[in-house]
VOPAGU-2260 file (C-alpha; in pm, 1 decimal, decimal comma):
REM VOPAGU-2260
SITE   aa  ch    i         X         Y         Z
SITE  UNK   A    0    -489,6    3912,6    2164,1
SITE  UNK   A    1    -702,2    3647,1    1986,9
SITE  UNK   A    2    -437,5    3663,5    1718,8
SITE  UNK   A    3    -211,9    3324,9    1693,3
SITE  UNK   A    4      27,2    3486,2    1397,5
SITE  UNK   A    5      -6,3    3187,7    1203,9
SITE  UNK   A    6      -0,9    3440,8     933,4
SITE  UNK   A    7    -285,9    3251,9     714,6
SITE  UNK   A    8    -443,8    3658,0     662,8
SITE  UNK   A    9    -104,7    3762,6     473,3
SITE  UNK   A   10     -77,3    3437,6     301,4
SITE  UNK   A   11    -442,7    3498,0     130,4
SITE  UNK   A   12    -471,1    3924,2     148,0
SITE  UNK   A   13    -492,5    3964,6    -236,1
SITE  UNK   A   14    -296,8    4263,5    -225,0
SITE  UNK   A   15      -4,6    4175,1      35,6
SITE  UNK   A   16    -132,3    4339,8     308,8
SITE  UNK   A   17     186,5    4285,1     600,9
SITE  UNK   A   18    -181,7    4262,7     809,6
SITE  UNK   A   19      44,1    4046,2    1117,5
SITE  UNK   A   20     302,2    4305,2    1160,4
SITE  UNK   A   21      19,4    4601,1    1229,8
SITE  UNK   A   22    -130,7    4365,3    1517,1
SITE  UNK   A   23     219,3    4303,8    1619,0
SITE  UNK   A   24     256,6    4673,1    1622,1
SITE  UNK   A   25    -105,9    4764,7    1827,3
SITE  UNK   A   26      24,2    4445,8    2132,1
SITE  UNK   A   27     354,8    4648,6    2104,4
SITE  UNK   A   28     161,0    4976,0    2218,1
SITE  UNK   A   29     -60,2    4796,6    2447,9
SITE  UNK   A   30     236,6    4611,5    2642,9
SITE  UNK   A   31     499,5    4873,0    2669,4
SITE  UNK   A   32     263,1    5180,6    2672,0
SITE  UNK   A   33       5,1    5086,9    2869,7
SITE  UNK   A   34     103,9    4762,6    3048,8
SITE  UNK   A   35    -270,5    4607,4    2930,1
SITE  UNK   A   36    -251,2    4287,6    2823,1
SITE  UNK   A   37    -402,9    3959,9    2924,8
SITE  UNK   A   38    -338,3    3865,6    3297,5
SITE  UNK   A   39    -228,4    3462,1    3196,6
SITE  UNK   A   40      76,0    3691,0    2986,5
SITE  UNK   A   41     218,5    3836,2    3303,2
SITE  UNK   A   42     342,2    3502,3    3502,8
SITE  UNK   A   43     510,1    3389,6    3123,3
SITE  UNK   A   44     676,6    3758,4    3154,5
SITE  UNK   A   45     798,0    3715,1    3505,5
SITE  UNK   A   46     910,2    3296,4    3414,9
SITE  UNK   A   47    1097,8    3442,0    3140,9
SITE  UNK   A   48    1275,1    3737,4    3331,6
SITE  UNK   A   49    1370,3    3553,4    3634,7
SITE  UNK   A   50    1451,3    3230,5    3553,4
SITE  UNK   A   51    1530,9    3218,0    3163,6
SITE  UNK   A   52    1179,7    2997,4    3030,5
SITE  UNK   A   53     766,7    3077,0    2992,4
SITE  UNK   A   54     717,5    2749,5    3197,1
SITE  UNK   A   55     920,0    2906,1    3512,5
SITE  UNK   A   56    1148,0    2592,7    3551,4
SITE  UNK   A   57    1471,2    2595,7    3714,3
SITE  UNK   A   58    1703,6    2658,4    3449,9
SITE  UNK   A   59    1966,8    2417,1    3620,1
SITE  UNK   A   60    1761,0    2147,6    3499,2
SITE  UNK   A   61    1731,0    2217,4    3136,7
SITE  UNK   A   62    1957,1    1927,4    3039,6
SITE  UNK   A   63    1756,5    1678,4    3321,6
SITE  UNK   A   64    1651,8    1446,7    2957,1
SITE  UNK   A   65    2006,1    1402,4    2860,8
SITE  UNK   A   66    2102,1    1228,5    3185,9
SITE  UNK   A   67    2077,2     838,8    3058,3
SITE  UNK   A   68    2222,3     954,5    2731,2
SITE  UNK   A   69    2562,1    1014,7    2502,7
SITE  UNK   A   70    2482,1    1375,9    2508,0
SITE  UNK   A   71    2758,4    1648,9    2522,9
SITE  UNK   A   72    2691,0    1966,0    2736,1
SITE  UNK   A   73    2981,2    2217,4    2696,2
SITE  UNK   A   74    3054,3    2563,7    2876,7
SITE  UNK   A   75    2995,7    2862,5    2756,9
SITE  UNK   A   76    3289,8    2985,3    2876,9
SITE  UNK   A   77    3475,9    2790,3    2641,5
SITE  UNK   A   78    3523,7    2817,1    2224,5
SITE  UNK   A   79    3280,5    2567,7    2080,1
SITE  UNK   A   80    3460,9    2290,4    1933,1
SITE  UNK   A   81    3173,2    2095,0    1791,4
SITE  UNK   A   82    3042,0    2134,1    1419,6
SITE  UNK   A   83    2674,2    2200,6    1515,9
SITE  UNK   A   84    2513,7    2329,3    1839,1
SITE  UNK   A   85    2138,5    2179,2    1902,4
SITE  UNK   A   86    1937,3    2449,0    2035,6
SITE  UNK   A   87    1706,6    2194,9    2226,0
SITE  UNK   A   88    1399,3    2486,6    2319,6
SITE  UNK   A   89    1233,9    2543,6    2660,1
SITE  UNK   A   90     942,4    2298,2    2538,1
SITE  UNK   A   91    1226,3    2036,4    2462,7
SITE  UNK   A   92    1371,8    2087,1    2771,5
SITE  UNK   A   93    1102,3    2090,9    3011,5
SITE  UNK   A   94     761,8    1987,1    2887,0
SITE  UNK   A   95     717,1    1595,4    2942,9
SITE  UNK   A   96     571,8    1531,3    2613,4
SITE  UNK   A   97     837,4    1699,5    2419,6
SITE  UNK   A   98    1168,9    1588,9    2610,7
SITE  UNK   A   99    1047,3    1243,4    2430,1
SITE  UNK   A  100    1142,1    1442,0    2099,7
SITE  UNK   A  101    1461,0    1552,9    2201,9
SITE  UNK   A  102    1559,2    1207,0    2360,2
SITE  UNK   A  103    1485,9    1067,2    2037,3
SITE  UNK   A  104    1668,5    1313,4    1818,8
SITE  UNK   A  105    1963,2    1276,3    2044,1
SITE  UNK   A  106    1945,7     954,5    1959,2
SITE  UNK   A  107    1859,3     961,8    1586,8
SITE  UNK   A  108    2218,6    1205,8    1584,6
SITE  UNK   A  109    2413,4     990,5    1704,0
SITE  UNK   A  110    2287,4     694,3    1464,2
SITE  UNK   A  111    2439,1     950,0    1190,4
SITE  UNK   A  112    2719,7     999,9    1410,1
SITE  UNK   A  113    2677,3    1372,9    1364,6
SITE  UNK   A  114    2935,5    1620,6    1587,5
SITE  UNK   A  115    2721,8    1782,4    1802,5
SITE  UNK   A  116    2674,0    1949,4    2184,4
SITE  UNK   A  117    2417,4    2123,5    2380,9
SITE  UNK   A  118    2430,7    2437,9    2626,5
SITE  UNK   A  119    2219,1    2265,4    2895,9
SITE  UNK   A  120    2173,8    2548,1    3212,2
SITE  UNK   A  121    2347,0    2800,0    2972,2
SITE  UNK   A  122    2046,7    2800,5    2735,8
SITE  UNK   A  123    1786,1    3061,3    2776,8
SITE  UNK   A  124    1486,9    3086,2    2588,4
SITE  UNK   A  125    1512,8    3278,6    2258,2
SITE  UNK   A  126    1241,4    3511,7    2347,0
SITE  UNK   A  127     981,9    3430,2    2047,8
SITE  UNK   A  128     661,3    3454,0    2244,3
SITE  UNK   A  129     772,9    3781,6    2436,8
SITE  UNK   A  130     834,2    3952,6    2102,7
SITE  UNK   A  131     512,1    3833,0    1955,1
SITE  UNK   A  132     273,3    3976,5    2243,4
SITE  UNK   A  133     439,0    4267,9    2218,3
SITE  UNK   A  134     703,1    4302,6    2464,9
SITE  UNK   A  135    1004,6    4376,4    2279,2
SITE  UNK   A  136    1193,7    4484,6    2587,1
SITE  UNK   A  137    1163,8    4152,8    2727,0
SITE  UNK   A  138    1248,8    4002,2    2398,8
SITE  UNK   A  139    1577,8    4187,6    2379,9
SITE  UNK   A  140    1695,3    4148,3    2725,7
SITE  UNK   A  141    1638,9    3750,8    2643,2
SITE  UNK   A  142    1794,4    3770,2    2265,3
SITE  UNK   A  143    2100,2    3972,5    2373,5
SITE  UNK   A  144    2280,9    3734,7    2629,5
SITE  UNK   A  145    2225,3    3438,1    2392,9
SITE  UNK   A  146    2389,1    3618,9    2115,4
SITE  UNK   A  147    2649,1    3753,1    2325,4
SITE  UNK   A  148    2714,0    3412,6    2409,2
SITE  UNK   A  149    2701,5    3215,6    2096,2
SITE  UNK   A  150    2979,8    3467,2    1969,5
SITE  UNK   A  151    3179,2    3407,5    2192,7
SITE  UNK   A  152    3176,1    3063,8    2235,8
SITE  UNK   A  153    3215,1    3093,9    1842,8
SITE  UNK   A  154    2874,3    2883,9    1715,4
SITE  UNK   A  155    2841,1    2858,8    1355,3
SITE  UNK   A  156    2593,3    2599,6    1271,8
SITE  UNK   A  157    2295,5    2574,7    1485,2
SITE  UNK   A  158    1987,4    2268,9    1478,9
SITE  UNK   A  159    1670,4    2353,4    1681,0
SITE  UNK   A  160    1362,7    2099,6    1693,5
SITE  UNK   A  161    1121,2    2401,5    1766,1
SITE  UNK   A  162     973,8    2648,4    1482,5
SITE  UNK   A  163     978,3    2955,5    1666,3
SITE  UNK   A  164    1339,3    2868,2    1806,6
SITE  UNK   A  165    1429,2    2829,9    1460,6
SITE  UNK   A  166    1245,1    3145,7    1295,8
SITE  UNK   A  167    1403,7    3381,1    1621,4
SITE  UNK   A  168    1761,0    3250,7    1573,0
SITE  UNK   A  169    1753,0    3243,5    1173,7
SITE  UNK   A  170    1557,3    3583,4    1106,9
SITE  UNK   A  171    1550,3    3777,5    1390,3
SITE  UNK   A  172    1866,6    3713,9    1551,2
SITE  UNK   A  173    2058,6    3889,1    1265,1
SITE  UNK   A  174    1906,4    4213,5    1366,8
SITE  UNK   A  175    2120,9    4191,3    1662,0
SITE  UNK   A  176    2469,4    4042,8    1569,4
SITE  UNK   A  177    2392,8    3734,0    1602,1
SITE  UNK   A  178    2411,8    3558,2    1211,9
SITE  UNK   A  179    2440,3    3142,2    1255,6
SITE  UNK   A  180    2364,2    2882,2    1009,5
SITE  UNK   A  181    2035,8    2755,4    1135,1
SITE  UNK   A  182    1873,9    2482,9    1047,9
SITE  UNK   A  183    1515,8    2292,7    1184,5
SITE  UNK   A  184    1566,0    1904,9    1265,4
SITE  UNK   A  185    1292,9    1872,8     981,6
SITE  UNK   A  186    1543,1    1952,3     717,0
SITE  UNK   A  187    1845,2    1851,8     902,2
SITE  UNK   A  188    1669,2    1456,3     922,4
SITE  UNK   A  189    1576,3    1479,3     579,8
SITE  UNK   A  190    1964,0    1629,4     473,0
SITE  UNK   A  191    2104,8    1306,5     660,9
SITE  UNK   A  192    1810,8    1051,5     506,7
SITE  UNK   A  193    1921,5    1189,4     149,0
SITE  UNK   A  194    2284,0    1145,6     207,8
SITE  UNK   A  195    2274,4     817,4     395,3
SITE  UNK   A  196    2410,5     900,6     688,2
SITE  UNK   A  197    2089,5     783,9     824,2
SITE  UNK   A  198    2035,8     440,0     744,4
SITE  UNK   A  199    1655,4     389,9     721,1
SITE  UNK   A  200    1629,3      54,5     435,2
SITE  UNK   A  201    1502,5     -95,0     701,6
SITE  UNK   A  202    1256,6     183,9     879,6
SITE  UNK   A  203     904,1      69,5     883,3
SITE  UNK   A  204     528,0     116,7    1002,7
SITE  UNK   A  205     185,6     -19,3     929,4
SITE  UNK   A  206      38,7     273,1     989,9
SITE  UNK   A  207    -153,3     562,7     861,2
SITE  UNK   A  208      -6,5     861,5     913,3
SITE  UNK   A  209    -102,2    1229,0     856,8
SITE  UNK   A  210     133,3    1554,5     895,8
SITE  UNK   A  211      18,7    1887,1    1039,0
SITE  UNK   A  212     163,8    2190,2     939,5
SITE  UNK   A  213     331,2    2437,0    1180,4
SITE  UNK   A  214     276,3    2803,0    1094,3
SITE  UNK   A  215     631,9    2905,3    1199,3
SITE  UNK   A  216     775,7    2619,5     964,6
SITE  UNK   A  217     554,9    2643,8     670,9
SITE  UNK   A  218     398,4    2996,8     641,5
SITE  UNK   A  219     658,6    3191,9     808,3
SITE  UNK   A  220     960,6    2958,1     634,4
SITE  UNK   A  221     837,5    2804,6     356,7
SITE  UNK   A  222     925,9    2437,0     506,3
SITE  UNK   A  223     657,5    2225,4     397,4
SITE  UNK   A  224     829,7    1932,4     215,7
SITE  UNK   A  225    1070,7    1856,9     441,8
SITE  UNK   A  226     878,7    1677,7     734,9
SITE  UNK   A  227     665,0    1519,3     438,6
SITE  UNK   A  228    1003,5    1326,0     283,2
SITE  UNK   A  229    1074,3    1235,3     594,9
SITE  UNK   A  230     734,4    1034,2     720,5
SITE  UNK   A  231     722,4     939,1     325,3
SITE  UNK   A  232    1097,0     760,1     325,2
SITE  UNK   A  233     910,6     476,7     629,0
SITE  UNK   A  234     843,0     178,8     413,4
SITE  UNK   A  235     424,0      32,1     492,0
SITE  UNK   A  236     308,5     404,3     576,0
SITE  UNK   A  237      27,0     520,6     436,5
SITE  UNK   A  238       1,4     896,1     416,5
SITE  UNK   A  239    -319,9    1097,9     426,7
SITE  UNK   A  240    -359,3    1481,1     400,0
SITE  UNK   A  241    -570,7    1681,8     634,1
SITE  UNK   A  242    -855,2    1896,7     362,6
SITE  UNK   A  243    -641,3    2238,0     528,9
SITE  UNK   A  244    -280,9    2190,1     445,0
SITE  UNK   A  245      24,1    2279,9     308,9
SITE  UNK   A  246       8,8    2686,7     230,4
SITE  UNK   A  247    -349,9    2667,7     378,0
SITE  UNK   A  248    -292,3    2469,0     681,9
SITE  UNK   A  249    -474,1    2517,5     997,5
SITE  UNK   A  250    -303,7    2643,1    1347,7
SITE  UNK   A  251    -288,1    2441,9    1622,1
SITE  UNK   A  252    -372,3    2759,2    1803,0
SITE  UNK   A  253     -67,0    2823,9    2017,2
SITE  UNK   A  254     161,4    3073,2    1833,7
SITE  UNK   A  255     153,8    3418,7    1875,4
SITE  UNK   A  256     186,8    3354,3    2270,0
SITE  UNK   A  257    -119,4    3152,6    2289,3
SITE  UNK   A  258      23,4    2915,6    2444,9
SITE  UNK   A  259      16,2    3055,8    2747,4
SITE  UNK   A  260    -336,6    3236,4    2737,7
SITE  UNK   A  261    -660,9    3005,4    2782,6
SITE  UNK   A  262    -926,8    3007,6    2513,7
SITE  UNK   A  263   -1313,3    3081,6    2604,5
SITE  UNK   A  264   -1446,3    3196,7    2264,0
SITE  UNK   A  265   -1618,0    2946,2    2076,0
SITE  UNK   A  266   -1476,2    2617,6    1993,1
SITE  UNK   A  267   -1099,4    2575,1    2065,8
SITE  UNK   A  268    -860,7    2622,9    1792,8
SITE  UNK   A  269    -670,3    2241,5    1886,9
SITE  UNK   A  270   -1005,6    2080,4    1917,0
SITE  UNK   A  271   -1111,5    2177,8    1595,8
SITE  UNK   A  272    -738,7    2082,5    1394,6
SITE  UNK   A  273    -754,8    1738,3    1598,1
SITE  UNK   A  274   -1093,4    1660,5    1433,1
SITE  UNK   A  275    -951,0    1714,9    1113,4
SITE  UNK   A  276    -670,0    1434,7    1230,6
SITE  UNK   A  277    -927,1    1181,2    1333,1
SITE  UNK   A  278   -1163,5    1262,8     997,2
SITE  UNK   A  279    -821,0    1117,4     835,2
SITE  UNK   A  280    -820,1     739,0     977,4
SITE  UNK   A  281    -493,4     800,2    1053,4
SITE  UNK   A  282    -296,1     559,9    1367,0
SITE  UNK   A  283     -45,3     849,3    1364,9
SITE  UNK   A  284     -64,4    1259,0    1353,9
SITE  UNK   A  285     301,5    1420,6    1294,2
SITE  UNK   A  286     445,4    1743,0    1414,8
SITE  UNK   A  287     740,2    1913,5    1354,1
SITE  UNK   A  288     675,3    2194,9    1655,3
SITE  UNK   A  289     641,8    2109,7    2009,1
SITE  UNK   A  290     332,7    2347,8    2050,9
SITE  UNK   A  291     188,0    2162,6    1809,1
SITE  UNK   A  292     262,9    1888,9    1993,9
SITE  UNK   A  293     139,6    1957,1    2281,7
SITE  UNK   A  294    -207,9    2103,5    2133,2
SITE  UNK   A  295    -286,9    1842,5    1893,3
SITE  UNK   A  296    -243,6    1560,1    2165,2
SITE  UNK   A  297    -484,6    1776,4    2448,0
SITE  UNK   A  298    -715,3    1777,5    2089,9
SITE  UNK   A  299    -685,7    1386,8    2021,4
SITE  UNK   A  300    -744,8    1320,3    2411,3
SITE  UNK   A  301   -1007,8    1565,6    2435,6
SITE  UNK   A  302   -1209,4    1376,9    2165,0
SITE  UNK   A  303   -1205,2    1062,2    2363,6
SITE  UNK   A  304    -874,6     908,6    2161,9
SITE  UNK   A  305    -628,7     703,4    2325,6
SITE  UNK   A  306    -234,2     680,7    2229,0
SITE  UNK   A  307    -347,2     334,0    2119,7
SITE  UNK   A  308    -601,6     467,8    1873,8
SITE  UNK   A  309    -371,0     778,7    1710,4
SITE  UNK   A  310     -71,3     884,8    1841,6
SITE  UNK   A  311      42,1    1245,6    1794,2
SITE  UNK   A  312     387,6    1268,0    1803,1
SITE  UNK   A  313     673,8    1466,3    1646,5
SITE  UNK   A  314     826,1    1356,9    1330,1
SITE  UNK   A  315    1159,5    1255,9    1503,7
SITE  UNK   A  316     952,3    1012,3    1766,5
SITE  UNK   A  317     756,1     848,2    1440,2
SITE  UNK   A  318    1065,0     794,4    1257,4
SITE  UNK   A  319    1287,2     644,8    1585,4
SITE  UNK   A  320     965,3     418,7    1612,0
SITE  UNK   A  321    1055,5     295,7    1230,3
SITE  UNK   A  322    1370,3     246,0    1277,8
SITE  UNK   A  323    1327,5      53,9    1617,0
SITE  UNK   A  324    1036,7    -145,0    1470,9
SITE  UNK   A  325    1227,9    -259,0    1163,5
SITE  UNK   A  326    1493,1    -339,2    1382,5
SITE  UNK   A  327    1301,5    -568,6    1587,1
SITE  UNK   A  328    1171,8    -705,6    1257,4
SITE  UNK   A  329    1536,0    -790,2    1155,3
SITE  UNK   A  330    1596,7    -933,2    1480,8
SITE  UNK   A  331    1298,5   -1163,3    1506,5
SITE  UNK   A  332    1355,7   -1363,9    1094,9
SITE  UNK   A  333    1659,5   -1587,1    1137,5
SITE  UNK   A  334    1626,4   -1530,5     713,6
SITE  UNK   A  335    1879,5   -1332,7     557,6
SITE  UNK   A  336    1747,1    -939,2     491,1
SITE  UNK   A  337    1617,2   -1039,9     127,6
SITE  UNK   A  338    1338,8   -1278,5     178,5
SITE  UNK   A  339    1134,9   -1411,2     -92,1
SITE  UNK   A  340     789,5   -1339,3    -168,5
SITE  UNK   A  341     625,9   -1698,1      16,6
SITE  UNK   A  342     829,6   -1553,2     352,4
């Protein structure tokens, strides 16, 4: 149960050992067999059986984030007339810290002017952290009425904010009927950066930034330039690598259902990772997963950082900062954009 599936043990076994998929295999015994498995599991099983979500919110405010903005919510009743659906996540929906992110990806979408709608209420979670402790019956009763839903509403192209969103719909999905074009808002900001449908010339930051790699975006999907281009297009950033990164990045310590079990062994896994932030110097830690998120923050805070000192945020959040900050630097020279050097 210790086991976060960040999936570091495959990534180094010399010969290929699958060694995730056997622990996988021993919580699917353990859950369905013999109903043992860590108490803190059981109230994320019932939140996600009765009302739709781990966090055991009422699912009839899952688009409560959208309220002050141009956000479309459609029925799932109906066929889906919009080019891409944007899977917003349970975390994105209901966790304080990460309805920031979705706010600000709203709005970074409709800067690009990109067609797009949510499901609001209709949403349920994909079922990730079920499946990964194990209980596959709970993941299937989740998995099914999405899918049986997204066909019939007709979905094709799908963005999601959240790596394990994004890994269930794209790979495991499939096994059940359900094929979409899915895409994470990492490579779906970076797609619209490189074609200029978002204008960032004048994006900027003094800061010093460093990215954190999420397991379920880099180990389990190979996505690990993507959030990079992204921080790297903001003019005046610096950019600083953690020592553990890229293929051998660290976890933040919530996959794998972690999230929702406590830690008492040793030092905690998000303590440790946000020491490797602060080591950096860096004003600013990126994310690209809303566990992540929400772990590396609870790190930074726990070792006596304010928001003031280094902000962890997602990668949407850093580069709606840029874009409002060079903004307000446009705003406040009466010179024209192209200044000369004495300005």
């Amino acid at each position: 149960w210790a086991c976060t599936t960040c999936r570091a043990c495959d990534e180094i076994c010399p010969v290929n050992i699958e060694i995730l998929d056997k622990i996988l295999d021993m919580r699917r015994y353990l859950s369905l067999m013999e109903s043992n498995f860590p108490a803190e599991l059981g109230n994320a099983y019932r939140a996600m059986e009765n009302q739709g979500n781990p966090w055991g919110m009422n699912q009839d405010d899952r688009a409560d984030w959208a309220k002050d903005l141009n956000v479309d919510v459609v029925d799932p009743g109906a066929a889906f007339n919009h080019e891409y659906l944007y899977w917003v996540g349970c975390a994105g929906s209901f966790d304080d810290k990460n309805k920031k992110v979705t706010q600000a990806m709203a709005k970074l979408l409709e800067r690009a002017d990109i067609d797009v709608a949510i499901l609001g209420p209709s949403e349920m979670c994909t079922g990730d952290s079920a499946r990964r402790s194990g209980n596959e019956y709970l993941f299937q009763m989740l998995a099914l009425p999405n899918i049986e839903m997204l066909n019939g509403m007709g979905v094709k192209k799908i963005i999601t904010q959240c790596p394990h969103c994004f890994n269930t719909l794209k790979n495991e999905y499939p096994q059940l009927g359900g094929n979409y074009e899915v895409v994470h808002h990492s490579e779906f900001l970076e797609h619209l950066i490189d074609t200029g449908k978002l204008d960032i010339r004048n994006a900027s930051l003094e800061d010093r930034i460093t990215y954190h790699d999420s397991c379920y975006l880099g180990r389990h999907n190979d996505v690990y330039m993507a959030p990079r281009k992204i921080v790297g297009s903001i003019k005046g950033v610096q950019i600083v690598e953690m020592p553990r990164n890229g293929t051998q990045g660290m976890c933040c310590g919530a996959g794998g259902a972690r999230m929702w079990m406590e830690e008492s062994i040793g030092t905690k896994v998000n303590d440790e990772r946000a020491q490797e932030a602060i080591s950096t110097g860096a004003s600013r830690v990126a994310t690209a997963c809303p566990f992540c998120y929400i772990m590396l923050d609870d790190g930074v805070k726990a070792a006596g950082k304010e928001e003031s000192d280094v902000k962890v945020a997602d990668i949407a959040i850093h580069l709606l900062d840029a874009l409002e900050n060079g903004e307000r630097d446009l705003a406040n020279q009466n010179a024209p954009l192209a200044t000369s050097a004495g300005d």
